[in-house]
N, C-alpha and C positions, 0 to 999 in steps of 0.2 A: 357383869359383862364389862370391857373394857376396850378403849379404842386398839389397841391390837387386834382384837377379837374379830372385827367386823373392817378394817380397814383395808384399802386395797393396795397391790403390790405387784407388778415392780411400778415405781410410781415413774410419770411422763412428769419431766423437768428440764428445765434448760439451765444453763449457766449467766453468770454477770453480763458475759460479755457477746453471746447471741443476739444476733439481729432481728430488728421489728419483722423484717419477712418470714423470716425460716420461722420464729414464734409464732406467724399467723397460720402459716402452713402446718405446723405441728399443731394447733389448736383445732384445723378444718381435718387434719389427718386421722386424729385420732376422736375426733367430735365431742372437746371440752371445749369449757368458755372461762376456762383459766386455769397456769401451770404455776407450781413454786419453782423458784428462782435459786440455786446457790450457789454456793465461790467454789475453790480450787479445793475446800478438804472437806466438802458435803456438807458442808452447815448451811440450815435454811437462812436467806437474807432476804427474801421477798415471797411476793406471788406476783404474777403479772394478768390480769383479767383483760375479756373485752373491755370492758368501763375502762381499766386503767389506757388502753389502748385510744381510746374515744375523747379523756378529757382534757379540757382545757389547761389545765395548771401542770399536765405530761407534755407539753410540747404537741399533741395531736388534740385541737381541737374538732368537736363536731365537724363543721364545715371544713379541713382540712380531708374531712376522714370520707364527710360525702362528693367532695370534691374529688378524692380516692376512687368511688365507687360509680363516679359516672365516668371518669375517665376510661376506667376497665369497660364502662357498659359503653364507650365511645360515643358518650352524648358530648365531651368537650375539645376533644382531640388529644393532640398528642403531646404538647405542650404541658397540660397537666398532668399528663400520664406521668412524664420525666419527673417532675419536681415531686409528685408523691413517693417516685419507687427511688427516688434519691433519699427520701427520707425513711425509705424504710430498709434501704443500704448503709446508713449510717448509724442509725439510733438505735442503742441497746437495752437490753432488758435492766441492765441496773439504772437509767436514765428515766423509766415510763414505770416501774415498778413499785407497787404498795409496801413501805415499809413502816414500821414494822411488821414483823407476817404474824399475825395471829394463827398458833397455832396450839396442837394437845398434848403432852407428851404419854407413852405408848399403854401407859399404866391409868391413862384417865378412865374417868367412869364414865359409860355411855352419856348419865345428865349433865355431867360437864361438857362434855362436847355437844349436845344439844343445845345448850342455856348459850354456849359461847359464839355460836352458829347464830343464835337468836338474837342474843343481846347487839349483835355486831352487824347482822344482815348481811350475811357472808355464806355459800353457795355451798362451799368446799374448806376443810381444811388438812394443812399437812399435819402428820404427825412425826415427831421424834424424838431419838433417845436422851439416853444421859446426856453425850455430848452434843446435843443443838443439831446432830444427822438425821436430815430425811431418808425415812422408814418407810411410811405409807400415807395414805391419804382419804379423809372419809368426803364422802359428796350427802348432801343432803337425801335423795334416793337410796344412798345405801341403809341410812335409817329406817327407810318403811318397813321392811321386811320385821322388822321388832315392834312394831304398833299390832300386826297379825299375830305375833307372839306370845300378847299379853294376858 
């Protein structure tokens, strides 16, 4: 079997240049906790996860992020509301996003895409072809269904 076989498709992706909101929106829309990222001729350049969202060395530290979240829940006013949703007005996915994107290309063998999921501690990955184009994408969940298979 091979990561085509079992991978999902049409894959949810954003581009370089998508902003931090509408990525959080597509993330809550379609209830993933991470999209691949790519440029103007579908070559994967990234993934962008919660985590990548959350950490410190992307420009959205923790405390910026929960700072984020009480504002919406209006425990700080509205002061903080502004200066979050200002940064989530300017800062784009190729600014917060993991690169390089580890990912499978479409002819992998299911163990490679597990070992590389494992070795990496990584949720999800994209797959693609010859040319570096995202294809599809396996998530960890889509693997069980082959442990019942065995």
């Amino acid at each position: 079997m091979r990561a085509k076989d079992i991978m999902n498709r049409p894959v949810v992706f954003v581009r370089n240049e998508e902003l931090l909101e509408d990525i959080i929106n597509i993330l809550m829309k379609h209830q993933i906790s991470g999209v691949p990222v790519v440029d103007e001729n579908n070559q994967l350049v990234g993934v962008v996860s919660e985590k990548d969202l959350m950490t410190k060395e992307k420009g959205l530290n923790i405390s910026s992020y929960i700072a984020f979240m009480t504002s919406i829940l209006g425990i700080d006013g509205k002061k903080q509301l502004g200066e979050s949703r200002a940064i989530l007005q300017t800062t784009t996915a190729k600014e917060v996003m993991s690169t390089p994107a580890f990912a499978v290309h479409e002819e992998a063998t299911i163990e490679e895409v597990v070992s590389l999921m494992m070795n990496r501690h990584i949720n999800r990955i994209p797959v693609i072809d010859e040319d570096n184009k995202l294809v599809g994408i396996i998530g960890r969940t889509d693997l069980l269904p082959l442990l019942l298979n065995r």
